[in-house]
C-alpha positions, 0 to 999 in steps of 0.5 A: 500500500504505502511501497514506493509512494508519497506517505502523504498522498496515501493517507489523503486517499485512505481518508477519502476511501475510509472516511467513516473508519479513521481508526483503521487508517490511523492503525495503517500509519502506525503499522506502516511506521513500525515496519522496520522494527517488526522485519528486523525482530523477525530476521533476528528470530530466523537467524538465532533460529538457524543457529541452533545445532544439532548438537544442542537439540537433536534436530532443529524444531522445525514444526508444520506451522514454522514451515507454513510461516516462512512459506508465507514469508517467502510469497509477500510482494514488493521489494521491501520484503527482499531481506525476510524473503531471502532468510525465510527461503534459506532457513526452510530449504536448509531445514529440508536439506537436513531431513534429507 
């Protein structure tokens, strides 16, 4: 929504369109304003995540639902979202590779 536009000219048409919800703008601003601290939380979960040894847990607990996440992960669009595609693909492909 907000990828490679004016803040600005976002929100002027967010309040057009949602006029009878500002909540839900204002949670969209806020969101947006936290995006860099939510990726860089998440790209530190992966990395601490494929840290772990095999040695410190037999196996990586790599449960359907880490899977499912980082699936999804991989499928978002725009080009903000390169580094959290690029660590979600390489933590699952690595994952598989060691069940193999």
């Amino acid at each position: 929504m907000f990828a490679g536009k004016v803040q600005d000219d976002v929100n002027q048409a967010l309040v057009k369109d949602k006029k009878d919800a500002l909540a839900e703008v204002v949670g969209l601003n806020m969101a947006h304003s936290q995006f860099t601290n939510r990726q860089n939380a998440i790209l530190f979960l992966l990395r601490q995540f494929a840290s772990l040894t095999i040695a410190q847990f037999a196996e990586r607990p790599m449960t359907d639902e880490l899977s499912a996440a980082l699936i999804t992960l991989e499928s978002l669009e725009g080009k903000e979202y390169g580094s959290l595609k690029i660590v979600s693909q390489t933590t699952r492909e690595s994952e598989e590779q060691q069940l193999s």
